[in-house]
N, C-alpha and C positions, 0 to 999 in steps of 0.2 A: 567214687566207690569207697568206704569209708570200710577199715581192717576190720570192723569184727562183723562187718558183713558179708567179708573172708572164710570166717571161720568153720560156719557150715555148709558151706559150697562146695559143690564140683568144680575143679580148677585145672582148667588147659591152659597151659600158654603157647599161644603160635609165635613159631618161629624162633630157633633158638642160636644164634649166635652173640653178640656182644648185654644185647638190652634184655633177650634171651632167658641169659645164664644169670646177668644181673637179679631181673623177678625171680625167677628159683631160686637164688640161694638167698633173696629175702624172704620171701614163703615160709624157705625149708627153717630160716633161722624162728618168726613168728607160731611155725604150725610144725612141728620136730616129725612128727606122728601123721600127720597129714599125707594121704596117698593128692599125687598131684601130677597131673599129666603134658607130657611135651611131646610137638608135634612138630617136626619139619619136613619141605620135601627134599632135604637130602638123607640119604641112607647112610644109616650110623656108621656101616663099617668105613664111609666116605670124611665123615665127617669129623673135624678136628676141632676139641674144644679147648681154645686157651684162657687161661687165668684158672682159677681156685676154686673147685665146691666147697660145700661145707664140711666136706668128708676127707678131700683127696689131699693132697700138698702138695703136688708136683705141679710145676709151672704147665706143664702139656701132656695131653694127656686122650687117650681117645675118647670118644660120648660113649662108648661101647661100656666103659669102662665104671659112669657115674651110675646105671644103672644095676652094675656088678653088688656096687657098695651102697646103693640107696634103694633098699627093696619097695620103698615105698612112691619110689620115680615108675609112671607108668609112660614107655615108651611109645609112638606114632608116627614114625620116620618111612620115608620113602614118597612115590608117586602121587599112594592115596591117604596121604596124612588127613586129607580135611573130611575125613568121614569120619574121624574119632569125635568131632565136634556135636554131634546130636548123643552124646554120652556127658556130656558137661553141662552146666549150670551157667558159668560164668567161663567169658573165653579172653583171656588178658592177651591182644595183637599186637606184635611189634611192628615200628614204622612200614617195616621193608614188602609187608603181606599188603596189599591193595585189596581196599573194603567192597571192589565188586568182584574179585575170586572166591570170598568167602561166603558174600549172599546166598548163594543157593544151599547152603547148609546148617542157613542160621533160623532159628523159628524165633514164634514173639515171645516163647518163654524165658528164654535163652538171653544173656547182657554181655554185648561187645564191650571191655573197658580197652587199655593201656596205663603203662608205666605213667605216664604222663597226667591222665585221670586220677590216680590213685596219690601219685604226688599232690595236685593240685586241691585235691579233695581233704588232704590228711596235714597238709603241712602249715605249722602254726606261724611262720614267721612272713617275711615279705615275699614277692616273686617277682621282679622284673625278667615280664616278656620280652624278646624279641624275635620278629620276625621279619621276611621281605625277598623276594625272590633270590637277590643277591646283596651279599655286603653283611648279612644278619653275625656271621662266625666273627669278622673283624670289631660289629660292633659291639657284640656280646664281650668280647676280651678288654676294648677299652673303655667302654662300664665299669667292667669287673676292677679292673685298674683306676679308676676314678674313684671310685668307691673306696678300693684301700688305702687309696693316698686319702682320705679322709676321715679314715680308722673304723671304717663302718667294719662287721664281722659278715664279709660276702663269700659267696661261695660261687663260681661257675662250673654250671652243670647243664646234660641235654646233648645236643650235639658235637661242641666244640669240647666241653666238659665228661666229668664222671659220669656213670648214670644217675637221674637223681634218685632212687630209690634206696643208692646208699646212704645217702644223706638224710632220710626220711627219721631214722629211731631218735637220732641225735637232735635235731633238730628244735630251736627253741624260739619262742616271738620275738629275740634280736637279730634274729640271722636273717640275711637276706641273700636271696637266691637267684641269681641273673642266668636265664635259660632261653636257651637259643632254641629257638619252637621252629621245627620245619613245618611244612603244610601236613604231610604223613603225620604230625604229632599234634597237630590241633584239631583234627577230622575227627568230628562226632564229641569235641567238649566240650563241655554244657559250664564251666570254669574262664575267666580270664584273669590272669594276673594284674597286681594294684596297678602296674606301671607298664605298659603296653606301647613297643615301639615298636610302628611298622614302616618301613622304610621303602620299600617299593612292592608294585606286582608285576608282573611279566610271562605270556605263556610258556609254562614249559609242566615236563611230567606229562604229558599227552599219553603214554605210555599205562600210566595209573589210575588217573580221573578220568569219567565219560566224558565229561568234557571242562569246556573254560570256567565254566558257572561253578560245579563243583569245585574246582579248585579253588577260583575266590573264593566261593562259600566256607572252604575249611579256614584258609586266609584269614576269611573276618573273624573267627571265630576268640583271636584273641583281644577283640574289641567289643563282642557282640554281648559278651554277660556283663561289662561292668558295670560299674554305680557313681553315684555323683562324688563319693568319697577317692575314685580311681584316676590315672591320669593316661591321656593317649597322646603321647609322640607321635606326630606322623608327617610324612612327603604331600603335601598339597600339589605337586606340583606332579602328582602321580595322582592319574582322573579317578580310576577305579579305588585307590586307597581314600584318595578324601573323598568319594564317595560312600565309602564304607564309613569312615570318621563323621560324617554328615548324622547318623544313625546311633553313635555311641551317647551313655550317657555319663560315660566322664568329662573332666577338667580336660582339656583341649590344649595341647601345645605344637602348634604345626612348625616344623624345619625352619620354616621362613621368619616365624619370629625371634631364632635365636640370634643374639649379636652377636659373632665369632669375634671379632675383633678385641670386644671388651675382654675376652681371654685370651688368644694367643693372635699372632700373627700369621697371616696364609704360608708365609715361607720357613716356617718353623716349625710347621708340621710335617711329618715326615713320612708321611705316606702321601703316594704318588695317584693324581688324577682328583676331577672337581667332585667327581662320587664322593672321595672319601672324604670332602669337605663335610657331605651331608651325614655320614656316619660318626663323625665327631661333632657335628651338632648335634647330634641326639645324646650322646653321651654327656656334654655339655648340659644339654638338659636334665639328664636324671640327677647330677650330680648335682643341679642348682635346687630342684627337688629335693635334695638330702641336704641341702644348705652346707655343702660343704666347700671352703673358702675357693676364693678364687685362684690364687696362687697355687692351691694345691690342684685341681683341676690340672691347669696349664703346665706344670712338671706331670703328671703324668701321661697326659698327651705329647709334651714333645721326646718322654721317653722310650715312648712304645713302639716297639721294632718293627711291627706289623705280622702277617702269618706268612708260613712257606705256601705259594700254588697260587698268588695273589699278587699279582705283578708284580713276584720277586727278583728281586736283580740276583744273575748268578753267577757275574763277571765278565771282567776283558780278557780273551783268549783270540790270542792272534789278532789280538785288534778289535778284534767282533764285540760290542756288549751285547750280553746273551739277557735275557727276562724270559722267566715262568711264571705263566699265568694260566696253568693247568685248571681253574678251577672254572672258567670263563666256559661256561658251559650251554648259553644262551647266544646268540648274533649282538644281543643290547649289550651283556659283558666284553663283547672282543672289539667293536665299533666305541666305544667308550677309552681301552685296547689301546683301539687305534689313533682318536683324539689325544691321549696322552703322551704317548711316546713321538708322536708327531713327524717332522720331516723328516729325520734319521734313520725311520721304519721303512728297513731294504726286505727283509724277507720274513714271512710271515707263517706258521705253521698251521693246518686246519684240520676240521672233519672229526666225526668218531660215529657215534652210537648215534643211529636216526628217531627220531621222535616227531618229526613231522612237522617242526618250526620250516617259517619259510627264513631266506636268506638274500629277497632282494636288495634292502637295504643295506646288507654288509656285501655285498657287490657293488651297491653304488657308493660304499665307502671307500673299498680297495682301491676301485679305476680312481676316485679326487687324491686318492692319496701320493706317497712317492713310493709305495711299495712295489718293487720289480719282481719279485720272485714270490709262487704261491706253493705249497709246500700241502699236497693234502691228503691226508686219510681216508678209507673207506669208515663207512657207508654213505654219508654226508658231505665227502669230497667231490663226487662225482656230480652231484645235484649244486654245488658250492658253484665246481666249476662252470656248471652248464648256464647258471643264473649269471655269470661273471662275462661271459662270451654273448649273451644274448642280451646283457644291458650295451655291450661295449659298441661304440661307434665310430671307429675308426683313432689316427694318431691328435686326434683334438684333446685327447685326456691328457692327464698331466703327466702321466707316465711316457708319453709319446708314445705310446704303442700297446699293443695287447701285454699283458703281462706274462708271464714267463709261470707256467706250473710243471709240476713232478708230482708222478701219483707213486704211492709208498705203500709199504706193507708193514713195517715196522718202525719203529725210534732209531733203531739203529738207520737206516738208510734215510732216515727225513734230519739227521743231525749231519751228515754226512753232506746231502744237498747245501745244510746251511753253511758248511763252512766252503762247499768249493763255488756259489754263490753269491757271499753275501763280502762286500766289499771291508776295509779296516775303517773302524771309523762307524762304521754303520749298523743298524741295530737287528738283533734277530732274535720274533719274539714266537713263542709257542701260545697261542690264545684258541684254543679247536673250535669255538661256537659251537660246539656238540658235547654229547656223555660221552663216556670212554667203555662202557661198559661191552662193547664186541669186542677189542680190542685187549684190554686192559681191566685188571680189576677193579679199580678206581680211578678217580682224578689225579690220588697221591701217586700211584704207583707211573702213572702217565708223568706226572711233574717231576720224579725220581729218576725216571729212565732217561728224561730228557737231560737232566742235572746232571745224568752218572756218563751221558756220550758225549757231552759237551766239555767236559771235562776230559774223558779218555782222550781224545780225538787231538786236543789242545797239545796234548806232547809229542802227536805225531810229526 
């Protein structure tokens, strides 16, 4: 969607918190005069908008309040936000709206875009994609960092980043743009970026998509437009992605061809597990694409700290080393989890938000493992457990026995298990194979609470 096709449009934006407020206060800055309409289902007086309009200063501040000072904000909040949608032209969707709640109010006159489109459509410099069910955040950031160590002028932005639509006025054919595309932001675009790394798929979002199809289908989408000028990173080793790479018409660099060695050494990297080996070959790759030196690659990989929620180590307390892997949100990310940390994994924390993954496989990882203690959550805890008792077959497992679970209501009492528990010496890792969202606002707030009682609890 290209801005001065903006210009004499009807303009709703769905959904307004973070990416939001972002499109509005680029609108209000391009179109001053401009009447422009926002829609959410929460109800203003509910609703809290943090950061800046173009109008307000104050760091916080209520939504009640942006339509005080912007006569020309037409407001849509509440229950039945999405009937203001047959009053608009153009409906700019943030990730968080799923594209089948909104169908039944979209006619064929009418153009679904996003931020996302609008960036991709308008922005004159490079874009390295990334995407992949899991891993995409970690390798968006050591891009980003490869890229500086070789004095490129990059910017990350998307998910892990700003939104890029701040980035769009400024913006020039040096800059290059490493953005982290979740599937919610590739759904329905017709755009792929030069440099397109996909890194895995795996079901999940059950909750969003009708089904698996769509979800790949949005997946592909950041392979599906390029040209022989473009280049695709990708996991061969992952059916449905090099499936999808089978079909693109870029230059082609699959995982397996990169020689890791020729840059750093396995043990010098410093994130933890053989995933992340594959997330630093893709990196490895974009920056051999930008031809930038070898040496410099390899310092910025072995400088890079890694992110919070992502198998992060959070200390020895009482002996315990504790790891948050808050973000392990799939059965593939926590069995991966649990490869990693290996024999020393005594107690393990599970469960959140249901989405309808199954969970036999991360039951038949728990029994091989030496994990004693199961630690779980609703909604997902219960069906966890029930798959873990119905694979088990008596004391022939390695654990000698059924393993030991606790069903928990909150952080506080699933930190409390792992310290009376979990032996000195021996490891306790929070990895839920589920969302958090019944529970908990997010993954972060999940990974923080567990950080903040492992920590209290230590000076008891």
């Amino acid at each position: 969607m290209k801005l001065e096709t903006l210009k004499e449009k009807k303009i709703l934006i769905l959904g307004f918190a973070r990416e939001g407020i972002e499109s509005f206060n680029f609108l209000r800055k391009l179109f001053p005069k401009k009447e422009i309409g926002v829609g959410d289902i929460k109800e203003i007086s509910n609703a809290i908008l943090r950061g800046v309009s173009h109008s307000v200063r104050s760091s916080k501040f209520q939504i009640s309040n942006l339509f005080k000072e912007d006569k020309k904000a037409r407001p849509h909040f509440g229950k039945d936000y999405l009937k203001a949608i047959q009053n608009y032209d153009i409906i700019i969707k943030t990730p968080g709206i799923a594209p089948k709640i909104i169908a039944p109010f979209v006619s064929k006159k009418q153009r679904i875009t996003s931020q996302t489109e609008i960036f991709f459509e308008n922005c004159p410099g490079k874009i390295v994609g990334i995407t992949g069910t899991k891993g995409k955040s970690t390798t968006a950031t050591l891009i980003h960092e490869v890229l500086k160590a070789g004095g490129i002028k990059t910017h990350l932005i998307g998910n892990i980043g700003k939104p890029a639509l701040s980035y769009l006025v400024p913006a020039t054919k040096d800059d290059v743009y490493v953005y982290e595309l979740s599937s919610h932001q590739l759904f329905g675009l017709k755009h792929s970026p030069h440099i397109a790394v996909f890194l895995n798929i795996y079901s999940e979002h059950g909750d969003y998509y009708q089904n698996l199809k769509e979800y790949v289908g949005a997946k592909s989408n950041i392979a599906r437009w390029q040209t022989k000028k473009d280049y695709l990173i990708f996991n061969s080793k992952n059916k449905i992605v090099k499936k999808v790479a089978k079909y693109s018409k870029a230059q082609k660099v699959p995982l397996s061809s990169v020689n890791i060695k020729n840059i750093i050494r396995l043990s010098n990297i410093p994130l933890k597990g053989l995933f992340n080996v594959e997330n630093v070959k893709a990196a490895i790759a974009v920056g051999n694409i930008f031809e930038i030196p070898r040496q410099k690659i390899r310092k910025a990989i072995k400088d890079f700290k890694g992110l919070p929620h992502r198998l992060e180590f959070v200390g020895i307390f009482q002996g315990i080393n504790f790891y948050n892997d808050s973000l392990a949100t799939i059965p593939e990310s926590t069995i991966a989890a649990i490869d990693t940390l290996d024999k020393n994994l005594q107690t393990i924390i599970l469960g959140g938000f249901d989405r309808g993954q199954g969970f036999e496989d991360l039951a038949k990882k728990i029994l091989k493992s030496n994990i004693k203690n199961v630690i779980l959550f609703p909604d997902t805890g219960k069906r966890i457990w029930k798959q873990i008792s119905k694979i088990y077959t008596g004391p022939a497992s390695t654990n000698g026995g059924l393993v030991r679970h606790f069903f928990v209501e909150d952080m506080k009492e699933a930190v409390k298990h792992c310290y009376k528990y979990t032996k000195r010496g021996k490891i306790c890792l929070l990895s839920p194979a589920s969302a958090s969202f019944n529970l908990f606002k997010n993954y972060a707030q999940r990974g923080d609470l567990f950080k903040k009682y492992v920590n209290k609890f230590a000076k008891k």
